[in-house]
Biopython code that builds the backbone (N, CA, C, O; Angstrom):
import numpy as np
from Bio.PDB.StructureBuilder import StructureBuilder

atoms = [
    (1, "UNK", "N", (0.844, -1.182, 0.000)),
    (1, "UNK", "CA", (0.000, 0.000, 0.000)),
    (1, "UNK", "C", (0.888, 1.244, 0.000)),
    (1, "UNK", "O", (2.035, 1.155, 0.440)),
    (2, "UNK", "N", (0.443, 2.326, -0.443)),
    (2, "UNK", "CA", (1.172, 3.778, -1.029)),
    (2, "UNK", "C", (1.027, 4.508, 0.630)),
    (2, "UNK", "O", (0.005, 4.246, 1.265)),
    (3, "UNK", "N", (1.773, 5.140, 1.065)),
    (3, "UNK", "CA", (1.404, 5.613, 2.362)),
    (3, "UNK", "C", (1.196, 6.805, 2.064)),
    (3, "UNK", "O", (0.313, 7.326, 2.746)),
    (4, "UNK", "N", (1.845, 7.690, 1.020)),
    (4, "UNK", "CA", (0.906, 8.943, 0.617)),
    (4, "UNK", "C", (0.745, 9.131, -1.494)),
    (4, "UNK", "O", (1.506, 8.597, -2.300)),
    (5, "UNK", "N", (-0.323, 9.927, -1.792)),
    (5, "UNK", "CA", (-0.238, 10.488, -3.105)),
    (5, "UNK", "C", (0.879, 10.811, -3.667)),
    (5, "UNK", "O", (1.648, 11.561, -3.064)),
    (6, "UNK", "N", (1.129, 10.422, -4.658)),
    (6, "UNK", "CA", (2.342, 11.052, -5.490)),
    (6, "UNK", "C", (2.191, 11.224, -7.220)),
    (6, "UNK", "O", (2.475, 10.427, -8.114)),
    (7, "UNK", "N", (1.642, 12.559, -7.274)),
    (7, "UNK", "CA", (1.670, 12.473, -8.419)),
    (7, "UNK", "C", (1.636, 14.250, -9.202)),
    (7, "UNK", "O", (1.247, 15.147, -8.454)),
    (8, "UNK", "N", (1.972, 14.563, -10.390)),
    (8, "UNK", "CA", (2.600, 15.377, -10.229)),
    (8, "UNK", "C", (2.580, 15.804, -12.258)),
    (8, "UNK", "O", (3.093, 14.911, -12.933)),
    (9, "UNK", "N", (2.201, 16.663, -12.818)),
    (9, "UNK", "CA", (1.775, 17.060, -14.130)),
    (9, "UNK", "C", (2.748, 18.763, -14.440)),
    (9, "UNK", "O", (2.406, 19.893, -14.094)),
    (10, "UNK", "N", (3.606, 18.460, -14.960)),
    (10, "UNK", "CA", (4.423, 19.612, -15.406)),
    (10, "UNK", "C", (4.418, 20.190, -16.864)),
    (10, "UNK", "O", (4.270, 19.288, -17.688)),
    (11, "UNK", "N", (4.530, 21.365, -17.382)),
    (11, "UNK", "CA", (4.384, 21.855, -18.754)),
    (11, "UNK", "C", (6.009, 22.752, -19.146)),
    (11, "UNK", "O", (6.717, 23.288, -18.294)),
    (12, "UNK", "N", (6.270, 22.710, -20.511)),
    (12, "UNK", "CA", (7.381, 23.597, -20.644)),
    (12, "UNK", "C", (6.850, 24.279, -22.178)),
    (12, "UNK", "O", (6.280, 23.703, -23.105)),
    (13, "UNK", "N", (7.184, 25.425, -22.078)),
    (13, "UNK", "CA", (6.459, 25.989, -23.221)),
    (13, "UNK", "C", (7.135, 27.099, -24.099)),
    (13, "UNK", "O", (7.954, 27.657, -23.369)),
    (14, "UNK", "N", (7.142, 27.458, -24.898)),
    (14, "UNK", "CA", (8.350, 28.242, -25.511)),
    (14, "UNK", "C", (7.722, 28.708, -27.104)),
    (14, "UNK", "O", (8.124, 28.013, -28.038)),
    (15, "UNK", "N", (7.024, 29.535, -27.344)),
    (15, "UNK", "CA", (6.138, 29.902, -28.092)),
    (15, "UNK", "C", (7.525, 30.236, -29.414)),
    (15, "UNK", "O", (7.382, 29.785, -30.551)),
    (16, "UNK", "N", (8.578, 30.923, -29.087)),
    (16, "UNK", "CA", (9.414, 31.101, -30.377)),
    (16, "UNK", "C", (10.157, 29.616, -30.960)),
    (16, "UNK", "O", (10.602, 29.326, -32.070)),
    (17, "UNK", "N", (10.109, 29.210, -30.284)),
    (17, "UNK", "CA", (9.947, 27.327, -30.570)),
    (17, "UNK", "C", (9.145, 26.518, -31.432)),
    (17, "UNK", "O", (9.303, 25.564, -32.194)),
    (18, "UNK", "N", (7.726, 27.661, -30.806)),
    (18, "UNK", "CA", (6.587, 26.336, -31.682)),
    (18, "UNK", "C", (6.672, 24.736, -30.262)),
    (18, "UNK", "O", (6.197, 23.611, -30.416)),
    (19, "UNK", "N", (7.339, 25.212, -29.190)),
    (19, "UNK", "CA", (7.247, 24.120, -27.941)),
    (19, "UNK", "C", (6.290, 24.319, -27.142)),
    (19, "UNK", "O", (6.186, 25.294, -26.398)),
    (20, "UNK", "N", (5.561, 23.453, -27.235)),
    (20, "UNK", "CA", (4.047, 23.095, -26.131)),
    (20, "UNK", "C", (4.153, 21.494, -25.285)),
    (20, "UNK", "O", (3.446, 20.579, -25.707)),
    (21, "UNK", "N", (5.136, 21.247, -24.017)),
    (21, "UNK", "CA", (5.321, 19.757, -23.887)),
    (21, "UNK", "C", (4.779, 19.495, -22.451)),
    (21, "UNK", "O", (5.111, 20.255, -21.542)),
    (22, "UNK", "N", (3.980, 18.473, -22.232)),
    (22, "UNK", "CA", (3.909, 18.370, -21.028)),
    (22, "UNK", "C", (4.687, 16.641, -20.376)),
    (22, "UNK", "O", (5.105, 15.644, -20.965)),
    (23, "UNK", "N", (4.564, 17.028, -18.908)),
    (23, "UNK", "CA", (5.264, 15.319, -18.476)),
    (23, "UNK", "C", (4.316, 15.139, -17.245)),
    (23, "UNK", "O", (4.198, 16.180, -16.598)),
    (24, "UNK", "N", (3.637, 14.110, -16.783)),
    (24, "UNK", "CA", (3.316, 13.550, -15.801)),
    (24, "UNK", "C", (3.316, 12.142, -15.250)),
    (24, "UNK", "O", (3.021, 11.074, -15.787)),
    (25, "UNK", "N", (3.680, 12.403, -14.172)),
    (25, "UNK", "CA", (4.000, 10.906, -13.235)),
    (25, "UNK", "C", (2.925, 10.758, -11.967)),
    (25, "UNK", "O", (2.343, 11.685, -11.404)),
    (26, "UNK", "N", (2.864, 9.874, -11.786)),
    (26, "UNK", "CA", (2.301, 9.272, -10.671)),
    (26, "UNK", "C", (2.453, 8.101, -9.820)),
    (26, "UNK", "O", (2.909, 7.365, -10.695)),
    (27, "UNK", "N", (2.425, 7.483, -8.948)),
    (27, "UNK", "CA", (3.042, 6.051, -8.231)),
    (27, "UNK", "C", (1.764, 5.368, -7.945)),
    (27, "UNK", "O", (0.828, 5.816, -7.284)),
    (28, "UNK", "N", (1.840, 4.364, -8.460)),
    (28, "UNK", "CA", (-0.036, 3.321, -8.203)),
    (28, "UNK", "C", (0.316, 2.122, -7.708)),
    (28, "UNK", "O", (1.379, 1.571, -7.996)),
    (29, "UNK", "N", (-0.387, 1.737, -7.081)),
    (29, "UNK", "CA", (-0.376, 0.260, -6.451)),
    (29, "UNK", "C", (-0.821, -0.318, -7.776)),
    (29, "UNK", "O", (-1.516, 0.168, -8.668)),
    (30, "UNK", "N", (-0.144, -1.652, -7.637)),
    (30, "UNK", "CA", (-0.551, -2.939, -9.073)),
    (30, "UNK", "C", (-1.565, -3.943, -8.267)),
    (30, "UNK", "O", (-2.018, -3.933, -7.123)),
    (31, "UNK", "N", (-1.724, -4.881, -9.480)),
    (31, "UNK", "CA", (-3.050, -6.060, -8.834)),
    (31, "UNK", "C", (-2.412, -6.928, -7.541)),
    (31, "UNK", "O", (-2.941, -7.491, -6.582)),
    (32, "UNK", "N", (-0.812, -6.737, -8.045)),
    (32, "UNK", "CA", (-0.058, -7.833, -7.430)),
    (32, "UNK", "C", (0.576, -7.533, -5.970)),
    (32, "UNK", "O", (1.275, -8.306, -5.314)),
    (33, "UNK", "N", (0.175, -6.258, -5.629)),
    (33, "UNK", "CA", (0.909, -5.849, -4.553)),
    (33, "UNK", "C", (1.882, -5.111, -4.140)),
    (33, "UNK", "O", (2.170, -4.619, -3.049)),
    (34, "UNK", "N", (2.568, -5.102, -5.655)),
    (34, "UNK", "CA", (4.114, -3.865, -5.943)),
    (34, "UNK", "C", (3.378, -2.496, -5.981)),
    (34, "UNK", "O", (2.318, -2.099, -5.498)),
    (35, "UNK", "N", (4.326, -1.942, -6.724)),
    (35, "UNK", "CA", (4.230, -0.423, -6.675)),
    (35, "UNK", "C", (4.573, 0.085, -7.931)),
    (35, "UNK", "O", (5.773, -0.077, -8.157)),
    (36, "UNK", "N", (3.755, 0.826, -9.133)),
    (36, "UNK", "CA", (4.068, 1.512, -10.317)),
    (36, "UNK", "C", (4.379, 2.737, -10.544)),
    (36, "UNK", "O", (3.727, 3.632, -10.007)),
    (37, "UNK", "N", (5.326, 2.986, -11.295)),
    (37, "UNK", "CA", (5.395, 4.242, -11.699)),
    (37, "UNK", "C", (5.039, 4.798, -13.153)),
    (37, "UNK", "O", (5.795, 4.506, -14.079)),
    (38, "UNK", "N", (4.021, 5.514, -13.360)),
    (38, "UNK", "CA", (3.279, 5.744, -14.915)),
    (38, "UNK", "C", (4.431, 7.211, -14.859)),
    (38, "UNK", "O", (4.873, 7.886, -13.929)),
    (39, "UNK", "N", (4.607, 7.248, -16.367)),
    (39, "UNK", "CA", (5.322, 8.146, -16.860)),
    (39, "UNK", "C", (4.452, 8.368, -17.997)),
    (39, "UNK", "O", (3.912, 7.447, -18.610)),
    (40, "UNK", "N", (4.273, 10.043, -18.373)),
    (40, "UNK", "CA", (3.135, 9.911, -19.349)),
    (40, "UNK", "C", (3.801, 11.677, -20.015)),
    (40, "UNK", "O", (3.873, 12.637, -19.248)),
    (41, "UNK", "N", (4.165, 11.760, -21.338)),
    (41, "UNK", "CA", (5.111, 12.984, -21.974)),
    (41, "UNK", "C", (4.180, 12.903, -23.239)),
    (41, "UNK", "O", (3.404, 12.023, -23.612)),
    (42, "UNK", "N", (4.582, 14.330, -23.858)),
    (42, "UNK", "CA", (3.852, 14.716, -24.861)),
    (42, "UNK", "C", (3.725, 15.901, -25.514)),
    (42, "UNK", "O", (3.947, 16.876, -24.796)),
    (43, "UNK", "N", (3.522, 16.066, -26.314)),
    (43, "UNK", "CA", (2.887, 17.735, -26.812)),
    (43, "UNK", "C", (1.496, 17.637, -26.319)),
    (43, "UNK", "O", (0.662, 16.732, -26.302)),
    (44, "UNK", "N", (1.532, 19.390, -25.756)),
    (44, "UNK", "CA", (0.609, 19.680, -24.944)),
    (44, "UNK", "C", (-0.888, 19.369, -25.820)),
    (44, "UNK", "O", (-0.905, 20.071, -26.831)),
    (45, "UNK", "N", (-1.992, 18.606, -25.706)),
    (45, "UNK", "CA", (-3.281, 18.339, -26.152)),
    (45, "UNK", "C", (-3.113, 17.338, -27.360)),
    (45, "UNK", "O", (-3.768, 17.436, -28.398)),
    (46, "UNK", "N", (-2.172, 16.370, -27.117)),
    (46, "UNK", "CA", (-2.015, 15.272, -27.831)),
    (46, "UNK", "C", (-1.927, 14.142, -26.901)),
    (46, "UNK", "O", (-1.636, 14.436, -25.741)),
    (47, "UNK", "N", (-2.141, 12.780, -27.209)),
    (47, "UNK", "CA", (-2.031, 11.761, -26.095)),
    (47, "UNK", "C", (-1.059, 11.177, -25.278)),
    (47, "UNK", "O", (-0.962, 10.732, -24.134)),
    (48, "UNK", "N", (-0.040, 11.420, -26.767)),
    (48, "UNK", "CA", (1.584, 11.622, -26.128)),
    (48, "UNK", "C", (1.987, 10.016, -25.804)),
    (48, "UNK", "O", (1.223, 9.223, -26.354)),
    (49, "UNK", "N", (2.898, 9.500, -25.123)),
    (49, "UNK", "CA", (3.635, 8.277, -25.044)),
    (49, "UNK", "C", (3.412, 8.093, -23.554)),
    (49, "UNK", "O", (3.214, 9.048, -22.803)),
    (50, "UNK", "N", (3.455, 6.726, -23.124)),
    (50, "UNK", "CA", (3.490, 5.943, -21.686)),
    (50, "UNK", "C", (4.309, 4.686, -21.710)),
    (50, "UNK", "O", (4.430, 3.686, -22.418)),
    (51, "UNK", "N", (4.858, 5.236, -20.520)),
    (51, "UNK", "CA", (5.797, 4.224, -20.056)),
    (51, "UNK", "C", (5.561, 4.035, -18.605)),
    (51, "UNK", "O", (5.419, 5.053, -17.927)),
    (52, "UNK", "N", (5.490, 2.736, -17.968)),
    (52, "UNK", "CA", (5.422, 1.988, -16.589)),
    (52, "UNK", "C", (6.394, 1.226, -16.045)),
    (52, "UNK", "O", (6.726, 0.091, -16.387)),
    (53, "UNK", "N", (6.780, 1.816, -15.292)),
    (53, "UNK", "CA", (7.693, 1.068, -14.602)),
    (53, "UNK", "C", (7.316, 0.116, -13.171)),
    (53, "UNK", "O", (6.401, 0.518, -12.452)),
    (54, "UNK", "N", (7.871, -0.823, -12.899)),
    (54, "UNK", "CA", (7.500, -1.866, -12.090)),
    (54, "UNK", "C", (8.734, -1.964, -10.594)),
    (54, "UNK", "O", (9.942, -2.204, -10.613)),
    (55, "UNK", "N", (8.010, -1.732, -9.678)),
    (55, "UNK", "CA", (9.133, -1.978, -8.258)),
    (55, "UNK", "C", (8.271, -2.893, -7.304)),
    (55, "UNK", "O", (7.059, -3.109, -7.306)),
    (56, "UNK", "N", (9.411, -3.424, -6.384)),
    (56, "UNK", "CA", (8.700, -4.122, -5.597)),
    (56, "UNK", "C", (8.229, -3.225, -3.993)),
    (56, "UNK", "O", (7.314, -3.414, -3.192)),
    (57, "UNK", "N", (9.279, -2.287, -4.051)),
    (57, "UNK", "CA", (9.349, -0.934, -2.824)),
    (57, "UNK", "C", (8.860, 0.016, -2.972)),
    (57, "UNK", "O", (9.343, 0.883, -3.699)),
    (58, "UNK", "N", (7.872, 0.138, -2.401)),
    (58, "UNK", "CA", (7.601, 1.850, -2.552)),
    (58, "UNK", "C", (8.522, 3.196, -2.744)),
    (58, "UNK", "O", (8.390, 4.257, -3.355)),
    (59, "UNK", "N", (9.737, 2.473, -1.726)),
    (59, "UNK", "CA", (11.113, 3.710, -1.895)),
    (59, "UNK", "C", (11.695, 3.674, -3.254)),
    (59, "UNK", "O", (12.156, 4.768, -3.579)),
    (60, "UNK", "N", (11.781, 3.004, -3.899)),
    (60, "UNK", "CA", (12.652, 2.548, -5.083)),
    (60, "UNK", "C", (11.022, 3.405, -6.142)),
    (60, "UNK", "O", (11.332, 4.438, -6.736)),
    (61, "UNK", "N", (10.235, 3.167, -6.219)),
    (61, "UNK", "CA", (9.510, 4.001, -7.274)),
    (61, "UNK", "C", (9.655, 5.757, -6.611)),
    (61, "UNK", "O", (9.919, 6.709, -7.346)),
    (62, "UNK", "N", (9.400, 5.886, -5.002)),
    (62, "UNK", "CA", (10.100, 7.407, -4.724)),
    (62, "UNK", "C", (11.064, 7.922, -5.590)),
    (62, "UNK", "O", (10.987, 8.696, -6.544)),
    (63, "UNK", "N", (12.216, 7.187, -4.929)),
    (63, "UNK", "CA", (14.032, 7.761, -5.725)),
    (63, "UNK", "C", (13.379, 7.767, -7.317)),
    (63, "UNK", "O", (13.423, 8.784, -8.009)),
    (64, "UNK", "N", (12.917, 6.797, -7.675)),
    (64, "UNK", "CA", (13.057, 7.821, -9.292)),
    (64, "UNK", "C", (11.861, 8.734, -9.600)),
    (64, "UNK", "O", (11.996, 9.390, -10.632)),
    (65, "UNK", "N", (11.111, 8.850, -9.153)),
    (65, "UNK", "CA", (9.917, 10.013, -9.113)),
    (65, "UNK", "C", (10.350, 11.221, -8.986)),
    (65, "UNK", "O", (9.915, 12.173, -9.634)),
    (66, "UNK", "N", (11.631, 11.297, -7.771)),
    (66, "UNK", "CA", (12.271, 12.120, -7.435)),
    (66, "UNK", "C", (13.532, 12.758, -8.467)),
    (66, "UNK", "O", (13.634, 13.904, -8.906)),
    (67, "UNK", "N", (14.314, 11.733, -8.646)),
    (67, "UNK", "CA", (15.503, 12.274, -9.589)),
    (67, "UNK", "C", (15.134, 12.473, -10.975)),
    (67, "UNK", "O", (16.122, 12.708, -11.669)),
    (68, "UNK", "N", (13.307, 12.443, -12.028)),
    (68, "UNK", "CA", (13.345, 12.482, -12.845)),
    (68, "UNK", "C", (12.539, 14.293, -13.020)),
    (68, "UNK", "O", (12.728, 15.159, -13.874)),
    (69, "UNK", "N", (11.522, 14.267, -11.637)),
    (69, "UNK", "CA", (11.693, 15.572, -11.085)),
    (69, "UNK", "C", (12.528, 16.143, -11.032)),
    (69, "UNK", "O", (12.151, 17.160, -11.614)),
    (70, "UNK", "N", (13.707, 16.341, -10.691)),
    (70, "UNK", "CA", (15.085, 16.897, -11.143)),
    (70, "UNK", "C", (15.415, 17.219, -11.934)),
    (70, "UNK", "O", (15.979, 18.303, -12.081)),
    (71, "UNK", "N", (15.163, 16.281, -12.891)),
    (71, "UNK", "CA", (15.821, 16.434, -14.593)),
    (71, "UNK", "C", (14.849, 17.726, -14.963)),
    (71, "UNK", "O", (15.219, 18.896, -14.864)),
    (72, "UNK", "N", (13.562, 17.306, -15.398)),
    (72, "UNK", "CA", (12.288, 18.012, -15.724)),
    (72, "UNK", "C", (12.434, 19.141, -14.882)),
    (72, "UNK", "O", (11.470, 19.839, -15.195)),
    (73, "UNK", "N", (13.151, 19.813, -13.883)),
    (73, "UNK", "CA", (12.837, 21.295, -13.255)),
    (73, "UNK", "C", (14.076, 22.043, -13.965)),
    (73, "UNK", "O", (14.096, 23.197, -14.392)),
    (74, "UNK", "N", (15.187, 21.005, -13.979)),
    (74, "UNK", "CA", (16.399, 21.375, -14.735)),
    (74, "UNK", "C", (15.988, 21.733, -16.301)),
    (74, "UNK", "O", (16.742, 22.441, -16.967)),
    (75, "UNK", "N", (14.846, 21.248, -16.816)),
    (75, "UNK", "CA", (15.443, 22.105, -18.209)),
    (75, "UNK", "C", (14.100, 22.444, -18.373)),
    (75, "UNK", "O", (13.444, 22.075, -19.347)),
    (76, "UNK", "N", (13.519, 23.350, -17.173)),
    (76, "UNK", "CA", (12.329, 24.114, -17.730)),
    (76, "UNK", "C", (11.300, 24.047, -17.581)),
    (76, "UNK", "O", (10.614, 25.020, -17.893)),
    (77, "UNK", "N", (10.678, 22.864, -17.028)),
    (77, "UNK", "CA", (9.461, 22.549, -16.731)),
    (77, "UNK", "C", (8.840, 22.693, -15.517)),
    (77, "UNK", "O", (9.357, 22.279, -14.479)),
    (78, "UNK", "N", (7.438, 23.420, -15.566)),
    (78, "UNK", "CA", (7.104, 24.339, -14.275)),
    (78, "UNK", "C", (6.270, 23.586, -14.066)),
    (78, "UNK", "O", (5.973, 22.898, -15.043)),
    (79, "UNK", "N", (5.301, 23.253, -12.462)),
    (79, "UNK", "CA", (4.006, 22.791, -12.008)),
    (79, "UNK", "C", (3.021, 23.594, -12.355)),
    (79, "UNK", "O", (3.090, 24.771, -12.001)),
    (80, "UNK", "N", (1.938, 23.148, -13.092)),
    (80, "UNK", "CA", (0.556, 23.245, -13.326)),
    (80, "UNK", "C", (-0.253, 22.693, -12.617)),
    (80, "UNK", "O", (0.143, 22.092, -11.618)),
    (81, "UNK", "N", (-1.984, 22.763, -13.033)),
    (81, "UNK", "CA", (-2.581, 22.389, -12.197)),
    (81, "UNK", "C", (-2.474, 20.561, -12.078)),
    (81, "UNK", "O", (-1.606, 20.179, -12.864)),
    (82, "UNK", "N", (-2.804, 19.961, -11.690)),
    (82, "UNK", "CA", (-2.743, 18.483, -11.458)),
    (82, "UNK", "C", (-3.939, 18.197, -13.028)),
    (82, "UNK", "O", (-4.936, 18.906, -13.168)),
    (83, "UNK", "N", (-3.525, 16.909, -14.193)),
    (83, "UNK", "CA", (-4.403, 16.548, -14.486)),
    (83, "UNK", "C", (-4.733, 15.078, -14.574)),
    (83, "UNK", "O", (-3.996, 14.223, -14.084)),
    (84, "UNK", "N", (-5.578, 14.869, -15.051)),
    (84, "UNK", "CA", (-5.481, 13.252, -15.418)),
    (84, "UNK", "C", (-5.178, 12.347, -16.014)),
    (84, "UNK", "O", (-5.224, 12.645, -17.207)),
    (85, "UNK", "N", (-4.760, 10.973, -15.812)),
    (85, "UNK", "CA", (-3.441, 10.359, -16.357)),
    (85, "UNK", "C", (-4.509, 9.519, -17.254)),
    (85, "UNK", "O", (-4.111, 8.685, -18.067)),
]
sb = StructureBuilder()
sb.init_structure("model")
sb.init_model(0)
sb.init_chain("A")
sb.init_seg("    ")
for serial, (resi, resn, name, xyz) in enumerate(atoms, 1):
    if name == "N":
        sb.init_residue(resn, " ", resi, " ")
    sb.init_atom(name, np.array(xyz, "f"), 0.0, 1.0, " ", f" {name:<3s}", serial, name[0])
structure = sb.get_structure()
């Protein structure tokens, strides 16, 4: 079981670009008892790509929730409102 929410919808945007991108993550419990991490990127109002990752620790889907947050603040990408995955 998740002991708290984690989830988290960022945008980077750059109009002399023609850049509209968003990234969101979240951490979900599976059927089996582990712990997921949905990764979900895109141009902004397109469906964009998903990727899931699989842990057996809740800490181990944290640490990378965390260090990919990192990356994503590092080149630009600000918090918006929360949306749906």
């Amino acid at each position: 079981m998740i002991s708290q929410p984690y989830h988290l919808y960022v945008e980077r945007s750059d109009a002399s670009k023609n850049m509209a991108r968003y990234y969101a993550m979240s951490i979900e419990p599976n059927l089996f008892g582990d712990v997921s991490l949905l990764r979900k990127w895109g141009r902004i109002g397109t469906k964009g790509q998903m990727m899931v990752h699989h842990f057996g620790r809740e800490e181990e889907a944290v640490g990378l929730f965390l260090d990919l947050l990192r990356q994503k603040r590092k080149r630009g990408y600000s918090p918006r409102p929360s949306m749906s995955m």
